[in-house]
N, C-alpha and C positions, 0 to 999 in steps of 0.2 A: 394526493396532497390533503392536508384536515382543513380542515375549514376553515376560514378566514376569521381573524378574531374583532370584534364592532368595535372600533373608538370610533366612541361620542366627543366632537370639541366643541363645550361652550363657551362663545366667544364675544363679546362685543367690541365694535370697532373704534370706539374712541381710549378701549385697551391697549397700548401700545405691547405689551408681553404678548397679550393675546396673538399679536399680527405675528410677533419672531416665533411661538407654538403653530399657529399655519402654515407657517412656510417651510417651518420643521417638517412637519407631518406631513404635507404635500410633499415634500421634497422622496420623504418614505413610504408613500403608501403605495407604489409598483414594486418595492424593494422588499418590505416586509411583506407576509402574510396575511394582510387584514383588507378592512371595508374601513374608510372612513369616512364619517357622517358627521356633517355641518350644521352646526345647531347654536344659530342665531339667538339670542336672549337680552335681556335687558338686565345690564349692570348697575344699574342706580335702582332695583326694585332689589335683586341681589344687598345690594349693602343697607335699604333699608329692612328688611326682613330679618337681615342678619346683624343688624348694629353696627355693621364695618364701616372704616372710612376709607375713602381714597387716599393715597399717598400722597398726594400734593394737597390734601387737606392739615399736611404734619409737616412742618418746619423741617425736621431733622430727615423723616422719609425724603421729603419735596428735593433736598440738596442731592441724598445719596441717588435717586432717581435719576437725575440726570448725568450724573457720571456714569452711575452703571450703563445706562440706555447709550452714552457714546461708547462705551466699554463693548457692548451687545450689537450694536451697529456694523461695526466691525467685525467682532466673531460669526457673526449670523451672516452679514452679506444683507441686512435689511436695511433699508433705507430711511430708519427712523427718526426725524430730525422733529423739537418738540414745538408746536408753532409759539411765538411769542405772548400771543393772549390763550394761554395754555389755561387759565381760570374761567374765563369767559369762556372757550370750546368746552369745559369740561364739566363747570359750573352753572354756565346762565344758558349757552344755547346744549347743552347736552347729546346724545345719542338717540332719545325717541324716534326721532321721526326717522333718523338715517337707519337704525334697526327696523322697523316696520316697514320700512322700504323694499332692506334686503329681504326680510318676510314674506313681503306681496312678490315679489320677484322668485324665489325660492318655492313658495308654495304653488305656481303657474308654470315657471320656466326655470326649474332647477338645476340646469344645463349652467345658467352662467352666475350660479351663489357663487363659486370659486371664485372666477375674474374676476366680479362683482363685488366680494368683499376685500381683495385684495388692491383693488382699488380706492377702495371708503376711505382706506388707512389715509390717503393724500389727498383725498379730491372732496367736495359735498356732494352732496349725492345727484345732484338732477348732472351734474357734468361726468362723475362717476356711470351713471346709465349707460351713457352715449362711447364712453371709452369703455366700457367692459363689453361693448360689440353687441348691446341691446338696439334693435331696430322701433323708430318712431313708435310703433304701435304698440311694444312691449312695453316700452318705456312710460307710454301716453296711458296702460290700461294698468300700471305696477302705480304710476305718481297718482292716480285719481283711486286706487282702492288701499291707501296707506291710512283714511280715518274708518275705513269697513271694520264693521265688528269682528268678520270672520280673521282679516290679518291681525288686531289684536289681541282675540283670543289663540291666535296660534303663537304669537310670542312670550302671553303670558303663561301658553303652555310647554313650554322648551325653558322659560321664568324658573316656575313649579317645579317641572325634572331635574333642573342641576341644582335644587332645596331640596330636593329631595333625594340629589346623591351628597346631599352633604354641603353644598358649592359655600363660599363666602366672599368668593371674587371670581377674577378672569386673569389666566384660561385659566376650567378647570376642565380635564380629561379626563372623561370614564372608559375604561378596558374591560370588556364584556370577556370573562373566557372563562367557556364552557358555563357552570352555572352562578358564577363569584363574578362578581364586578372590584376591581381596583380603580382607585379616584386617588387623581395626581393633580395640587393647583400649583400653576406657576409653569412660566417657559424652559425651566432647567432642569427639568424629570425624564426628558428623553430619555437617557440611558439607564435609569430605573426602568422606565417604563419597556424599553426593550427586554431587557432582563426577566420581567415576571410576563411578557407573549413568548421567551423564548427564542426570540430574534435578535440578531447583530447591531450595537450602536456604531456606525462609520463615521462621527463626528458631524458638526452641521451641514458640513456640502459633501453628502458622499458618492456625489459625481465626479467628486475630485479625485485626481490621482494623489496620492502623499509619496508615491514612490521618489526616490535621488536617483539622478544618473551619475 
């Protein structure tokens, strides 16, 4: 067999795309050929660097957003429902600290970034701990080192790497193969991105059968 091709998914969790790109790629990474690798960052340092804005920052985005997202809900099987003070989560209390979280948790006990961020999507993060199957002390030694220097330089460093594959938002996907990297932003590149690893896109659930009887 050759060797497994590295997607990087940078992601942050108050990205709703983001979460339907996770569960994507989770759903393929025993199916396809590859390694994939979790790589928490910070989306509001992302958009100032880059001058971007979030979509619910724009009238006309902000509407098509939420159609699309119950459009995506549906085809994904993800359970993205937008909270009501969707300005306030996204604007006033933000993602710092709930990234720096999964950080301190990820850089100790990497075992449960998976659960861990696929939980953020619904929960804040001190009740997210406890239901991603972190025990008291993980949880009690990941919440007391989220202002440590060392978990915000490691976020600002995963920051840095998806600026320097280009990133402008969340997700963006980098595909390591062989000595070329390919960078795909956005939850609806799967089947590109299968295409240039040379792997089968099966649609979002490809545990599903599509066969008729």
């Amino acid at each position: 067999m050759t060797r497994p091709v590295l997607i990087e998914l940078f992601y942050d969790v108050i990205s709703p795309y983001s979460w339907i790109a996770f569960e994507t790629l989770c759903r393929y990474k025993t199916r396809w050929n590859v390694t994939l690798s979790l790589k928490p960052f910070f989306l509001g340092g992302i958009m100032k660097e880059t001058g971007n804005h979030p979509p619910a920052m724009v009238p006309n985005k902000a509407s098509y957003m939420i159609a699309d997202l119950s459009r995506l809900r549906e085809f994904y099987k993800v359970p993205i429902y937008l909270p009501e003070d969707i300005f306030d989560v996204m604007f006033k209390k933000g993602s710092l600290s709930a990234q720096r979280f999964l950080t301190a948790v990820d850089m100790k006990n990497p075992e449960f970034t998976e659960n861990l961020s696929r939980v953020l999507w619904t929960r804040v993060f001190q009740m997210a701990g406890k239901e991603a199957g972190l025990t008291n002390g993980i949880l009690r030694d990941s919440l007391a080192r989220i202002a440590a220097q060392e978990t915000k330089d490691r976020l600002t460093e995963f920051t840095k790497k998806a600026l320097q594959h280009g990133a402008f938002g969340a997700p963006t996907i980098v595909a390591h193969i062989r000595e070329k990297t390919e960078v795909f932003f956005g939850c609806d590149r799967m089947e590109p991105l299968a295409h240039v690893i040379g792997e089968k896109w099966e649609g979002p659930h490809p545990n599903v059968s599509t066969c008729k009887s």
